[in-house]
C-alpha positions in Angstrom: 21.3 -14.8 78.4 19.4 -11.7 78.5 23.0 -9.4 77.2 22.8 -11.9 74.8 19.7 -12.0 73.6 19.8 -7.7 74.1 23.3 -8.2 71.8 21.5 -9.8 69.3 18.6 -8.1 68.9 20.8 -5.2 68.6 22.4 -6.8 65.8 19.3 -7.5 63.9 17.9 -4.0 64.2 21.2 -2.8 62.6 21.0 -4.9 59.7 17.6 -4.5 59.7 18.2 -0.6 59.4 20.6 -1.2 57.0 18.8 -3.2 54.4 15.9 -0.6 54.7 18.3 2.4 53.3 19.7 0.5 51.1 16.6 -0.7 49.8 14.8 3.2 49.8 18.0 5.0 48.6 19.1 2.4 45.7 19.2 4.7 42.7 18.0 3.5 38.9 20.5 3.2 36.2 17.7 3.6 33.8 18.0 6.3 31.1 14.2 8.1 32.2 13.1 9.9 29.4 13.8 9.1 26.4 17.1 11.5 25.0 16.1 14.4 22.7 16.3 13.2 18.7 16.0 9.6 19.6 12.6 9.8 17.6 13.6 11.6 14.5 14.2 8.7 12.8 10.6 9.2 10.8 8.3 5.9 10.4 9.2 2.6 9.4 7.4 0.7 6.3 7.2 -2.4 8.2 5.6 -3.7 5.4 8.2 -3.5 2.7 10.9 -4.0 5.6 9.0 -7.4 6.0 8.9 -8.3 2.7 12.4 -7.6 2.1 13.1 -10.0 5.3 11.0 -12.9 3.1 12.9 -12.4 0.3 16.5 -12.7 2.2 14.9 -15.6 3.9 14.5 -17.5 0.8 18.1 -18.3 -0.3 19.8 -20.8 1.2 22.5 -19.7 2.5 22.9 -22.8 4.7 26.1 -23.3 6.4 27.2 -27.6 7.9 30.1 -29.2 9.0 30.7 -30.8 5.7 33.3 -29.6 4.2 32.2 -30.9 0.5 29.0 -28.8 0.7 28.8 -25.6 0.2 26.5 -22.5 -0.2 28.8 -20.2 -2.3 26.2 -19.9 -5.2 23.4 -19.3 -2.9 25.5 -16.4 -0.6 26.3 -14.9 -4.2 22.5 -14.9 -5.0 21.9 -13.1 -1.6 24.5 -10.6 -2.1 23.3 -9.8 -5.5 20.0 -9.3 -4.2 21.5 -6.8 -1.5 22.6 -4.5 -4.2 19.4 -4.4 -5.8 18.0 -3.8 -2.8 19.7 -1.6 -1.1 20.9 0.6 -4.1 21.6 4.2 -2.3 23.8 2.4 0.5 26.2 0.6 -1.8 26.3 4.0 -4.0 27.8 5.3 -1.0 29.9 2.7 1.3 32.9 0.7 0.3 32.2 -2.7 -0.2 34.8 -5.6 0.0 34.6 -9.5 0.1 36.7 -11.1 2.6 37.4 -14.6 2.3 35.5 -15.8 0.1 32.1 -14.4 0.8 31.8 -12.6 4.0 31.5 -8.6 3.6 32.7 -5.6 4.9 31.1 -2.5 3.9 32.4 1.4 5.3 31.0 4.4 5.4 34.2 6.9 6.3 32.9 9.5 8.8 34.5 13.1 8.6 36.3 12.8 12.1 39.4 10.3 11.7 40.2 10.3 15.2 37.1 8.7 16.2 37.2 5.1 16.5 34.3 3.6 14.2 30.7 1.9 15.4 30.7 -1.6 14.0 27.5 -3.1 13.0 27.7 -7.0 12.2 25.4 -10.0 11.5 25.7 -13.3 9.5 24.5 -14.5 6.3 23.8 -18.0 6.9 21.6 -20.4 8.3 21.6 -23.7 10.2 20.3 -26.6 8.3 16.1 -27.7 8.5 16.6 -30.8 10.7 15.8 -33.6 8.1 12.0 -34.8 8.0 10.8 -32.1 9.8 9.5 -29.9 6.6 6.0 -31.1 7.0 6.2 -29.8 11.0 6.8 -26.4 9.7 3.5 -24.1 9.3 5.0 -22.5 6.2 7.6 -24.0 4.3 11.0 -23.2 5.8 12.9 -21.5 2.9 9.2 -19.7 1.1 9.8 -17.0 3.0 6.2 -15.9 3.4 4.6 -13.2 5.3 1.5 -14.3 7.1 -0.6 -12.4 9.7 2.1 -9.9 10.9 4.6 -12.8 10.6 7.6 -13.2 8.6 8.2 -17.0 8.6 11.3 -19.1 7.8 15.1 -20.7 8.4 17.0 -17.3 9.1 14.1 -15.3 9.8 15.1 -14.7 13.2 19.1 -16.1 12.9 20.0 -14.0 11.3 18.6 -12.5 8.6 16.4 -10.2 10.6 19.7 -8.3 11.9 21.1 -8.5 8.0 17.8 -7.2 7.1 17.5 -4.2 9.8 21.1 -3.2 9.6 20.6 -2.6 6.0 17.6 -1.4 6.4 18.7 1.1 8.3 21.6 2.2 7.0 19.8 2.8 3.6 17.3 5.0 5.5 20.4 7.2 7.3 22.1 7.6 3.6 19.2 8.0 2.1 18.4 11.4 4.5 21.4 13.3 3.1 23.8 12.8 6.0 27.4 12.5 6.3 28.6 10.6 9.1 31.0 12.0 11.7 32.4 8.3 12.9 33.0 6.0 10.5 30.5 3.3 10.2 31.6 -0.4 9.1 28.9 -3.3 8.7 30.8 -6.6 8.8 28.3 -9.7 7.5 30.1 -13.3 7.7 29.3 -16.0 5.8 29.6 -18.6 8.0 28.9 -18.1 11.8 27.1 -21.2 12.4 30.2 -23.2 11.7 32.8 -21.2 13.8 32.9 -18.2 11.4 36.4 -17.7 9.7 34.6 -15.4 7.3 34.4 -13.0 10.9 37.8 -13.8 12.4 39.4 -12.4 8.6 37.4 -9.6 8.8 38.6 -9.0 12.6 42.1 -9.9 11.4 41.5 -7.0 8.4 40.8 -4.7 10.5 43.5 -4.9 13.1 45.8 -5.4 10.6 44.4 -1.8 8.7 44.6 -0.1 12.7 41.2 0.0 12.1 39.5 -1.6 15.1 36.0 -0.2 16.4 35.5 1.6 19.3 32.1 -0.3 19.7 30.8 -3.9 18.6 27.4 -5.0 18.1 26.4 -8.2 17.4 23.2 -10.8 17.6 22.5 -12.1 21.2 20.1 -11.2 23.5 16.7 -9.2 22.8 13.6 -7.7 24.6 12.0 -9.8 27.2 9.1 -10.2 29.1 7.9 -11.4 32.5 11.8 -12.3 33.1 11.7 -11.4 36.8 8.7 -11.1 39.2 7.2 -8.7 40.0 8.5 -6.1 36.5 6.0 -6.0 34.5 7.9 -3.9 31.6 9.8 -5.3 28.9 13.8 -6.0 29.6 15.6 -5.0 27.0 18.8 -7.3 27.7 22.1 -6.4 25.9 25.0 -9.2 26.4 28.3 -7.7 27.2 29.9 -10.8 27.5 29.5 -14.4 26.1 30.2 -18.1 27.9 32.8 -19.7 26.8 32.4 -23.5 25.6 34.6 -26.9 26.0 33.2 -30.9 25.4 34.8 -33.5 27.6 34.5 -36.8 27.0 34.3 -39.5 29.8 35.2 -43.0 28.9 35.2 -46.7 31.0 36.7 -49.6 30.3 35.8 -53.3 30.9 36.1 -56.7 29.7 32.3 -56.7 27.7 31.0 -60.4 27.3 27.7 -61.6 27.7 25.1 -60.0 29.8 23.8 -62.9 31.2 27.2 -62.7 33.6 27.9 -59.0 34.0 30.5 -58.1 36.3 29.6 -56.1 39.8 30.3 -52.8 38.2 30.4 -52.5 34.0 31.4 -49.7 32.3 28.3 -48.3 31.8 27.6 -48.1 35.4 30.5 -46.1 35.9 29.9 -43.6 33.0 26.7 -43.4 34.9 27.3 -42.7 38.3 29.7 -40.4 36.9 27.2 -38.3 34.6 25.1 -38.5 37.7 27.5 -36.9 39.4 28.2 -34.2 37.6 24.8 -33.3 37.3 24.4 -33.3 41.2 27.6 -31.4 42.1 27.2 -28.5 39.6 29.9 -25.8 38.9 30.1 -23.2 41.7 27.6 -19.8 41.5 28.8 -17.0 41.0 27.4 -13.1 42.0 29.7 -11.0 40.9 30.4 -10.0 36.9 27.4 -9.8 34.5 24.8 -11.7 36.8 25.9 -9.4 39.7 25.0 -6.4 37.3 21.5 -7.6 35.9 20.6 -7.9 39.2 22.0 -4.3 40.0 20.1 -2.5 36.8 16.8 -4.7 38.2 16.5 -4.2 41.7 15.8 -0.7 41.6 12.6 -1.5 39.9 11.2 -4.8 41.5 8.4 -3.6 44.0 9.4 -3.2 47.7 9.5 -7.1 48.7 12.6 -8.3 46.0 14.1 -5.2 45.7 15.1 -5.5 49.6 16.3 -8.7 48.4 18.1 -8.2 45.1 19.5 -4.4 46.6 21.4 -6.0 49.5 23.2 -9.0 47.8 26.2 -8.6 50.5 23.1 -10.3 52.8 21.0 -12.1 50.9 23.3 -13.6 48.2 22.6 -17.5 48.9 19.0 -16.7 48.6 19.5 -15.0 45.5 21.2 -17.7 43.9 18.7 -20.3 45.6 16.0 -18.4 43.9 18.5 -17.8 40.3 19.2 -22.1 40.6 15.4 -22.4 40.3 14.9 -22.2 36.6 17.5 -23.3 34.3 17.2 -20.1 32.4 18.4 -17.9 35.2 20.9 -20.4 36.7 22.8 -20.6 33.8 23.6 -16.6 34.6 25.4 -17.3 37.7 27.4 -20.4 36.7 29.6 -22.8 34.4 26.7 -24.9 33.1 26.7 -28.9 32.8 25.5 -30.7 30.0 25.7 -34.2 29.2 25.0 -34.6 25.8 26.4 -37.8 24.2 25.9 -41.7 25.9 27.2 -44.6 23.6 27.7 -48.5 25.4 27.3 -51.0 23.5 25.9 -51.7 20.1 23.6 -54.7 21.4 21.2 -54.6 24.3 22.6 -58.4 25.6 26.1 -57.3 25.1 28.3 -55.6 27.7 29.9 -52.9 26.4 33.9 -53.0 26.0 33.6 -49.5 26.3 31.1 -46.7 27.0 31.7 -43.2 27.1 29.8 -40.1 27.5 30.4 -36.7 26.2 29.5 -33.3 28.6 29.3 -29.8 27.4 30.3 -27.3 29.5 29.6 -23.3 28.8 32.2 -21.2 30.5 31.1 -18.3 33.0 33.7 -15.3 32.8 36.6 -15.9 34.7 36.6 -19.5 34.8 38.7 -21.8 32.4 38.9 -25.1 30.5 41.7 -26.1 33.2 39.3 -24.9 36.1 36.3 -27.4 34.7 38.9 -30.1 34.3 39.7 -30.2 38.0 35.8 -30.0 38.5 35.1 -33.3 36.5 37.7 -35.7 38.5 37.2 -34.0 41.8 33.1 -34.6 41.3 34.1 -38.2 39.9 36.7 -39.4 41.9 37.1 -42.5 39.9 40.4 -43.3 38.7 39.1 -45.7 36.0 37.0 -43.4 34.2 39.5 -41.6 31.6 38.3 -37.4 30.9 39.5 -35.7 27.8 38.7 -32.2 25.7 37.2 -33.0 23.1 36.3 -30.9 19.9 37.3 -27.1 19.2 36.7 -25.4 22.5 36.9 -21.5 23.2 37.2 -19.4 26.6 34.6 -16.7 27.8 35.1 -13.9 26.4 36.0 -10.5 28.0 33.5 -8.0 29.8 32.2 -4.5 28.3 31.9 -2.4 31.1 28.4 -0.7 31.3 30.3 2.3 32.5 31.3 3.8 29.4 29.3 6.0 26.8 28.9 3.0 24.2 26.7 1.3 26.6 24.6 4.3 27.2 24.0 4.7 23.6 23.2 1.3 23.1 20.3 2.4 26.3 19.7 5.8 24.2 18.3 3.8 20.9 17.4 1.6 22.8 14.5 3.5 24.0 14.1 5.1 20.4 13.1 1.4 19.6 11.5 0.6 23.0 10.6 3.3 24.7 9.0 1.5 27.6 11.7 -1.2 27.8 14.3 -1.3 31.3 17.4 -1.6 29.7 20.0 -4.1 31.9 22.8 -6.1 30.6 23.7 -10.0 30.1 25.3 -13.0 29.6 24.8 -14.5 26.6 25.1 -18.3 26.4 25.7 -19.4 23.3 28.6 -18.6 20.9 28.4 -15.2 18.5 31.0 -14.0 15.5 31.5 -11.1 17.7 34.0 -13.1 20.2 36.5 -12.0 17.3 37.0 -8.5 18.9 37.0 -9.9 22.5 40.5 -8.2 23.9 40.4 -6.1 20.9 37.8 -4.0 21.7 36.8 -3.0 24.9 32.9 -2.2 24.1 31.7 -5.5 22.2 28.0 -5.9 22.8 25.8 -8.5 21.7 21.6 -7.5 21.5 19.1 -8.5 18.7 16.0 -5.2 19.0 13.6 -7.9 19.0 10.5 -8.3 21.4 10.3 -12.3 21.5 8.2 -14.9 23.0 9.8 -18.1 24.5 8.4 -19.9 21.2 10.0 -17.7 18.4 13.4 -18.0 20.9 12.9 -21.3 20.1 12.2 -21.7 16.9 15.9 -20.4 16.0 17.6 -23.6 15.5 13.9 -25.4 15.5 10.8 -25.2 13.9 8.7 -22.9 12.6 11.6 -20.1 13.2 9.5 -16.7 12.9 10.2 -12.7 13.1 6.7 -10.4 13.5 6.4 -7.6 11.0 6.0 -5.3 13.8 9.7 -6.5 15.2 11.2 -5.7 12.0 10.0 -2.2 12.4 11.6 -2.1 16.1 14.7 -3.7 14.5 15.2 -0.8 11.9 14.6 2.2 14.2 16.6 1.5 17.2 19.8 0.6 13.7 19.2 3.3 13.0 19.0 5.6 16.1 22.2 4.1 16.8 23.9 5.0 14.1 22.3 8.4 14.1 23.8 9.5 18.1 26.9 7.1 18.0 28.1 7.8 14.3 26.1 11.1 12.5 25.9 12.7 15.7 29.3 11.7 17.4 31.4 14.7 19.0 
């Protein structure tokens, strides 16, 4: 007992040892100061930039599954406005429609061997959900600015990334330059209904040899409070997106009366099963884009997590005990589950013939439609309950290394915008035209230069969707220190 005891404390002092160095000796991948010329981009007139963010808001560009409806004359009225607008940038770029009315404007650089920076964002807007006008503290398509705040439907998605890009672009044309990379600025017309204005424009391009060497795109933004114990902001850029497949689950029975129901209805079984799923998640995961947020963070967590988050190889299951504690987190390490849709029967004293229940699933990297499958009828083990895809699904898209000089551009204006900001990268969750160039292009990177609050994240597809003034300014500069040390400056 006592060798053993001896053996093992032996053991512990080793690993003990080891976590220490690791945890003294892990090195930042932050930038530190700032790069030289990240600041010349000269001051912003957040004002006008807001106003002109109003003004785009109040078109209605408003994209729906309807097929009958649509918001050509409005996406005209917006691009004529653009030309008024931004007068010295369409003097000087190309400017084409692509089906329909998506756009894609280019600014030839001087070097034709350089690959060209792509700049994108999307004209159009989900619909106001109906009734819920009078909820809204300004009206959703007035576009006004109020107390530093630009409010409206598109305000934040995604006018405020039309708006900056522009912005910007007008600002770096305006200066005199010539850019060395070409610049392209790609604006479809109809994201928020699976975006064939952005998959023609992708299609273009490839078609032309013309493909980017780097891809930005909406996504993630600036955070704060994220992780305990950082106190800066996070400034979280999404080099890779989830993936995204319905399945529906459906029972059988005979129905009748529910004065006599049967042992087990249909219902019940939809319901266990739901249950189920819910209760036997999709597997975590620590390697890929969670494994690297945690990577770019540990180094500056104070001495108690970074021991933690630097030494994964030993503390992994608490890490993703601690990631599975909020869903916000635990949707970085995993497939997610997400029962969405119940329907039984259509009367509350009638057994339904047939109920069914419909679960959406985001996609991690690496995993597949095929892989979830297997998932559902291991978890439900019920041979009566039928599972099948339903709807337009799409698999994860690939992963932009951080390892590459696009990503440390996108840190470089980065801190032109944000100078105090930790820069790490992400998953994003949702769905974003830029999956178009995924396999295409190896740096495709998805980041709004906003500083948001869990309420204006929010307010997105909801209510009372906002930008502040002061964003808009951050928006513009780090656009346009981008295009500045990746396109005017490029060697």
């Amino acid at each position: 007992m006592r060798r053993f005891l001896v053996g093992l404390g032996s053991i512990l002092l080793i690993l003990a040892a080891i976590v220490g160095v690791r945890t003294v000796t892990v090195t930042s991948r932050q930038l530190g100061a700032p790069p030289a010329g990240t600041h010349r981009t000269g001051p912003v007139d957040s004002v006008a930039v807001a106003q002109h963010l109003a003004e785009a808001v109040r078109f209605r560009t408003i994209s729906t599954n309807d097929a009958t409806v649509t918001a050509h004359t409005e996406l005209v009225a917006l691009q004529q406005w653009m030309q008024r607008t931004y007068p010295k940038l369409h003097a000087t770029l190309t400017r084409e429609v692509i089906d329909g009315s998506s756009l894609l404007y280019t600014w030839k650089g001087t070097d034709p061997t350089l690959k060209p920076l792509l700049l994108m964002a999307h004209q159009d807007v989900v619909p106001v959900d109906p009734g819920t006008d009078s909820a809204w503290t300004h009206p959703p398509f007035e576009g006004t600015v109020d107390k530093g705040t630009v409010w409206g439907r598109g305000a934040f998605d995604d006018k405020s990334a039309l708006v900056g890009i522009l912005e910007a672009v007008e600002r770096v044309v305006a200066s005199g330059v010539t850019p060395t990379r070409t610049v392209m600025l790609a604006f479809g017309h109809n994201e928020e209904v699976l975006g064939s204005g952005a998959a023609a424009i992708a299609d273009t391009l490839e078609r032309r040899g013309q493909l980017p060497a780097l891809v930005l795109d909406e996504g993630a933004a600036v955070t704060q409070k994220m992780f305990p114990g950082i106190d800066q902001p996070i400034a979280l850029i999404g080099v890779a997106e989830k993936g995204y497949q319905t399945f529906e689950l459906a029972a059988v029975s005979g129905g009748g009366h529910s004065s006599m129901p049967p042992r087990h209805s249909s219902v019940g079984r939809i319901a266990r099963a739901v249950v189920a799923l819910e209760d036997h998640p999709m597997p975590a995961h620590r390697n890929g884009p969670a494994r690297e947020l945690l990577e770019y963070l540990a180094p500056e967590m104070p001495l108690p997590s970074r021991a933690v988050f630097a030494n994964l190889w030993l503390f992994g299951p608490v890490v993703e005990r601690i990631l599975a504690g909020k869903n916000t987190t635990d949707a970085l390490q995993r497939t997610t589950t997400a029962p969405t849709m119940l329907q039984g029967s259509a009367k509350d004293n009638v057994l339904a013939a047939r109920a069914t229940a419909r679960v959406n699933f985001r996609l991690a990297p690496g995993e597949t439609a095929d892989d979830v499958e297997r998932h559902i009828r291991t978890v439900v083990a019920d041979d009566s309950v039928t599972i099948t895809r339903v709807g337009v699904g799409r698999a994860p898209s690939a992963v932009s290394s951080t390892n590459t000089p696009e990503f440390r551009v996108m840190q470089e204006a980065v801190a032109g915008a944000y100078p105090d900001a930790l820069v790490a990268p992400f998953m994003v969750m949702a769905g974003t035209d830029s999956r178009n160039y995924s396999g295409r292009v190896a740096a495709v990177f998805r980041f709004m230069p906003l500083s948001l609050t869990a309420a204006e994240i929010a307010g997105a597809h909801g209510t009372n969707e906002r930008v502040t003034v002061a964003n808009m300014a951050h928006a513009v500069t780090f656009y346009e220190a981008l295009v500045r040390r990746y396109a005017v400056d490029a060697k």
